[in-house]
C-alpha positions in Angstrom: -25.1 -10.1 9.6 -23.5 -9.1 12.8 -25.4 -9.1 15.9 -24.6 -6.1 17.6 -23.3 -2.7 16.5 -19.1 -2.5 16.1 -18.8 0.2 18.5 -20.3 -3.4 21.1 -18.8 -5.6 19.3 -16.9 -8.3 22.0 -15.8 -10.6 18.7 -14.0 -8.9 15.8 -13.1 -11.9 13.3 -10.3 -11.1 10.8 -10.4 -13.1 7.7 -7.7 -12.5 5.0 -8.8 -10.2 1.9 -7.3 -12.3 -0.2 -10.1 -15.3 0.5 -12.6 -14.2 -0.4 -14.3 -18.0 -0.4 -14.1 -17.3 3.6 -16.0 -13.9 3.9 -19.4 -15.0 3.6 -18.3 -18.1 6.0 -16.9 -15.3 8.6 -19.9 -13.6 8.6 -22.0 -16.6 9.2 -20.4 -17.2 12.5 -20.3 -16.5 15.8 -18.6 -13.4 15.5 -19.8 -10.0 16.1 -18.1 -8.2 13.6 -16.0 -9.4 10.9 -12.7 -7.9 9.6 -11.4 -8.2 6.1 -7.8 -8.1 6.3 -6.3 -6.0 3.1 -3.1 -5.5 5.4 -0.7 -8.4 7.6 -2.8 -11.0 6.4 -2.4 -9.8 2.7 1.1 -10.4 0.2 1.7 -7.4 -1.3 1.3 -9.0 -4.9 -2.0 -10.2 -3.7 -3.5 -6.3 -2.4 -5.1 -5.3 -6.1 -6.7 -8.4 -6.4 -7.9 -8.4 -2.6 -9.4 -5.2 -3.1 -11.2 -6.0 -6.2 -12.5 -9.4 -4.6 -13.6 -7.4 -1.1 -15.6 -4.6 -3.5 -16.9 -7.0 -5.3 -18.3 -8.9 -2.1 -19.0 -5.9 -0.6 -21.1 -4.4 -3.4 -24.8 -2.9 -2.7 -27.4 -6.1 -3.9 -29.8 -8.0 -2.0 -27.1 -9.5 0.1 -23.9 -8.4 0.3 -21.4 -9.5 2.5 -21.4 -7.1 5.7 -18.1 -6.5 7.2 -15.3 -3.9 8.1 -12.4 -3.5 5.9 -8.6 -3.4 7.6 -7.2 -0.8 5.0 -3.3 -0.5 4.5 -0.8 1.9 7.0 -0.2 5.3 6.3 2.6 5.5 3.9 1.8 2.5 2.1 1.7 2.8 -1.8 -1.9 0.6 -1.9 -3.4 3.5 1.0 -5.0 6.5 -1.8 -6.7 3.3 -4.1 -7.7 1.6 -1.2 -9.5 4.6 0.4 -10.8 5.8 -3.0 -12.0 2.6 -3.6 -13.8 2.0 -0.5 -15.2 5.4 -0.5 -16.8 4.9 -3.9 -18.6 2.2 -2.7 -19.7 3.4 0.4 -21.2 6.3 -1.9 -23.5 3.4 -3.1 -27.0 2.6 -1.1 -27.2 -0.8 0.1 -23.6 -1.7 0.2 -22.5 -3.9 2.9 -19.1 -1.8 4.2 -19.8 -1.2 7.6 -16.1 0.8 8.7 -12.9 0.9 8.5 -10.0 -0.2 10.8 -7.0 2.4 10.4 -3.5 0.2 11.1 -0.3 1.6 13.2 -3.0 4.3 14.0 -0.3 7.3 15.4 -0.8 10.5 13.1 -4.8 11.9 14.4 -4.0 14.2 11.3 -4.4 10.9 9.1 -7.8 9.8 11.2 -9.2 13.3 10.5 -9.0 13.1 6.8 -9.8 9.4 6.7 -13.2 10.5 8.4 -13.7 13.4 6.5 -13.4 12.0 3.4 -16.2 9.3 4.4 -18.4 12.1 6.0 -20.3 12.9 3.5 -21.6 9.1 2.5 -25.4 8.6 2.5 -26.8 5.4 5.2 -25.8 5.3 8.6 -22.5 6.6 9.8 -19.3 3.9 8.9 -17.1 3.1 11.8 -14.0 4.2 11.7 -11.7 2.0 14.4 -8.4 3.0 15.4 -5.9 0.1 15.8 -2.5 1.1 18.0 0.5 -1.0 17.6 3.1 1.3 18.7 4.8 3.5 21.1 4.1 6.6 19.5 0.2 5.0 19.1 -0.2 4.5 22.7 1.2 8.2 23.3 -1.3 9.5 20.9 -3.7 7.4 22.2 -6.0 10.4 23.8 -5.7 12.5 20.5 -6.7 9.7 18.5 -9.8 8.4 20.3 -10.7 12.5 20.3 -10.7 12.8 17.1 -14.3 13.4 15.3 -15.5 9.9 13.8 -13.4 7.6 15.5 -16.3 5.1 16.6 -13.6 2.4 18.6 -9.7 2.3 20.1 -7.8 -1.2 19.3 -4.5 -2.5 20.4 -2.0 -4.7 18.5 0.0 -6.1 20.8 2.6 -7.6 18.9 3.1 -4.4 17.0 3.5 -2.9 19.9 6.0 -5.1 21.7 8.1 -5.2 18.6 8.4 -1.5 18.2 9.5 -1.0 21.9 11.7 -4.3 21.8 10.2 -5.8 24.5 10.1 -9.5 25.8 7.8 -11.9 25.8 4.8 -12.0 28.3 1.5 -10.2 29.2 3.3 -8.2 31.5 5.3 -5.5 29.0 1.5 -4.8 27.8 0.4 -3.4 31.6 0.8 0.5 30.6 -0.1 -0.1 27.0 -3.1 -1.6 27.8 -4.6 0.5 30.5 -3.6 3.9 28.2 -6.1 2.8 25.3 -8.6 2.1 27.7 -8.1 5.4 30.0 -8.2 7.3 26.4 -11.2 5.6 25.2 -13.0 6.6 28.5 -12.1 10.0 28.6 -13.4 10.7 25.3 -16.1 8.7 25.7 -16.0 5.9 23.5 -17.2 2.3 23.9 -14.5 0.4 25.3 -11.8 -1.0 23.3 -10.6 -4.2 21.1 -7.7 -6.3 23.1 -5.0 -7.0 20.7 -5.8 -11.2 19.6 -4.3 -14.5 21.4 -1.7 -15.8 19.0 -2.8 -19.3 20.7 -6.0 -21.3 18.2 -6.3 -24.4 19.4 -6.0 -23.7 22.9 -8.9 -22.4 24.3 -7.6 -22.7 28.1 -5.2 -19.8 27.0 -7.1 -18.0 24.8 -9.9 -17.8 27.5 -7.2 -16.6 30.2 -6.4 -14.0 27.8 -9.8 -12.4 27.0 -10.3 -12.6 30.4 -7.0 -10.6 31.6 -8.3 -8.1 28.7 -12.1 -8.0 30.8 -9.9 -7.3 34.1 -8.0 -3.8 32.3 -11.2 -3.0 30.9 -11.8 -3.7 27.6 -14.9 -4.4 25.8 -14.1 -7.3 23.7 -10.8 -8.7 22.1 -9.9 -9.2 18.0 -9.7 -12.7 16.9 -7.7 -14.4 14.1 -9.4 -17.8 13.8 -13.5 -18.9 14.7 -12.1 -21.3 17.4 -11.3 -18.4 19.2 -14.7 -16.8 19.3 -16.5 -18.8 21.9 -14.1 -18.8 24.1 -13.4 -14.9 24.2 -17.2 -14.6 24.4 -17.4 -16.8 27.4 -14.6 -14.6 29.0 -16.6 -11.1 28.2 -20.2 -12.7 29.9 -21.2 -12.2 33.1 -20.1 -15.6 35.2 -22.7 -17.0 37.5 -21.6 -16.2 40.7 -20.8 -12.6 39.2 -25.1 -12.2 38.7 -25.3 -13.9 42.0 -23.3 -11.1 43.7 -25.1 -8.8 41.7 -28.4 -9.4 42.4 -27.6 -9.4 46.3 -26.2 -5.7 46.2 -28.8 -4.1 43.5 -31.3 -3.3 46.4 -28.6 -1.1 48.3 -29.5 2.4 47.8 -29.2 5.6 49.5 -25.3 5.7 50.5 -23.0 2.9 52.2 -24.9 -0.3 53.6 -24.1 -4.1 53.9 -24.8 -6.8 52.4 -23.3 -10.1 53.3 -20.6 -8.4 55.5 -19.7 -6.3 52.5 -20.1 -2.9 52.3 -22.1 -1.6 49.3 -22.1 2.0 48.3 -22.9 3.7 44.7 -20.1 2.8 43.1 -20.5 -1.0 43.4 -24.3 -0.8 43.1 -23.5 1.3 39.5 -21.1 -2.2 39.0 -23.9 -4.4 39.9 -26.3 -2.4 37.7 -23.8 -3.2 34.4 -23.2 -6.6 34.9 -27.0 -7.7 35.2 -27.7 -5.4 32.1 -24.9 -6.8 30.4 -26.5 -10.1 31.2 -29.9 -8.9 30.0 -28.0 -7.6 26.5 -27.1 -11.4 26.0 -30.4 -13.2 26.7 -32.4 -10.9 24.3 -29.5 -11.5 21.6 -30.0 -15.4 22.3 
């Protein structure tokens, strides 16, 4: 079961449709929020059977596997069966679907009829997550997070810097980045999915790169293996001498003052406020 809702998820594991001996082991871990993978991770040979194996995991019973499900691009030839699919089991009470994460998201005409057609389901409303990996994604970024039923924004960076040819290095991703999370605030969404650290077993890196993701302002980051989990949690929490500056400025009210030789108006009181809350969010989840 995840631990938080996906649109506050920090964690989003992906495990690879086509193992389905690892889904139940994904959702018993640290993450968040777990992914099944009927795209990248996915032969093309292998999507039928994937599909059958994620419905069947999926299914309503007394405890089905909970997760999202990483459908196929637009244009792919696996896309109508997939969605069909999915919707007819989302049709069911007490299935264990939980959303759906759109690849190469670009086309908000696509989004719109993704969400449409899962509308009308009965149980609480699926998430329906957005993932941009492309130039003409990140320019449609503010359509797409606008679009009715779109619950979350995520960025695939490698995607990304393949379709705009670019080098390697954090760097190429500045405008990418901070366009997803400018178009998730304007329309009000939670704040979005960082594209995942290729690194696994180094957690020095992988921690380094969850945290550049906290500095732009995302929410939380995608993962691709459970080693990666604790340390892109670790990056997303509140560090101690964060609460400590915190709790020295939450008293400042009513327009500029200092505190400690800083000055302290509304805007980094309201910063104050979110860290110690997101630090209460964490100790009633422990």
């Amino acid at each position: 079961m995840p631990r938080t809702t996906t649109a506050s998820a920090v964690t989003a594991l992906f495990v690879p449709g086509d193992r389905p001996e690892r889904f139940r082991k994904a959702t018993g871990s640290a993450a968040d929020v777990v992914i099944i993978d009927l795209e990248d991770a996915v032969a093309p040979e292998c999507k039928a059977d994937a599909l059958a194996a994620i419905l069947e995991h999926l299914a309503a019973g007394p405890d089905p596997v909970r997760a999202l499900v990483r459908v196929n691009a637009e244009g792919a030839v696996s896309l109508p069966a997939e969605l069909a699919a999915l919707r007819d089991l989302a049709a069911r009470p007490g299935h264990g679907l939980l959303g759906l994460v759109v690849p190469k998201a670009e086309n908000p005409e696509l989004l719109r009829e993704v969400a449409a057609a899962f509308a009308g389901v009965a149980g609480p409303p699926l998430a329906l997550v957005a993932l941009i990996e492309s130039a003409a994604g990140v320019q449609n970024a503010p359509e797409l997070a606008r679009v009715p039923g779109v619950t979350r924004l995520a960025f695939g960076a490698i995607d990304y810097a393949l379709d705009i040819n670019a080098g390697a290095g954090d760097r190429v991703l500045d405008y990418a980045r901070s366009a997803i999370v400018v178009a998730s605030r304007a329309a009000g969404l939670d704040a979005p999915l960082d594209s995942p650290s290729v690194q696994i077993s180094d957690a020095g890196a992988v921690t380094d790169s969850a945290a550049l993701a906290r500095q732009f302002g995302f929410g939380g980051k995608l993962c691709i293996h459970p080693a990666q989990l604790e340390p892109v949690a670790a990056a997303f929490r509140p560090t101690p001498a964060e609460i400590d500056w915190a709790r020295s400025v939450i008293g400042a009210t009513g327009g500029a003052a200092q505190v400690n030789g800083q000055m302290i108006d509304r805007p980094v009181t309201v910063r104050a406020e979110r860290i110690l809350a997101r630090r209460g969010a964490e100790v009633a989840q422990a």
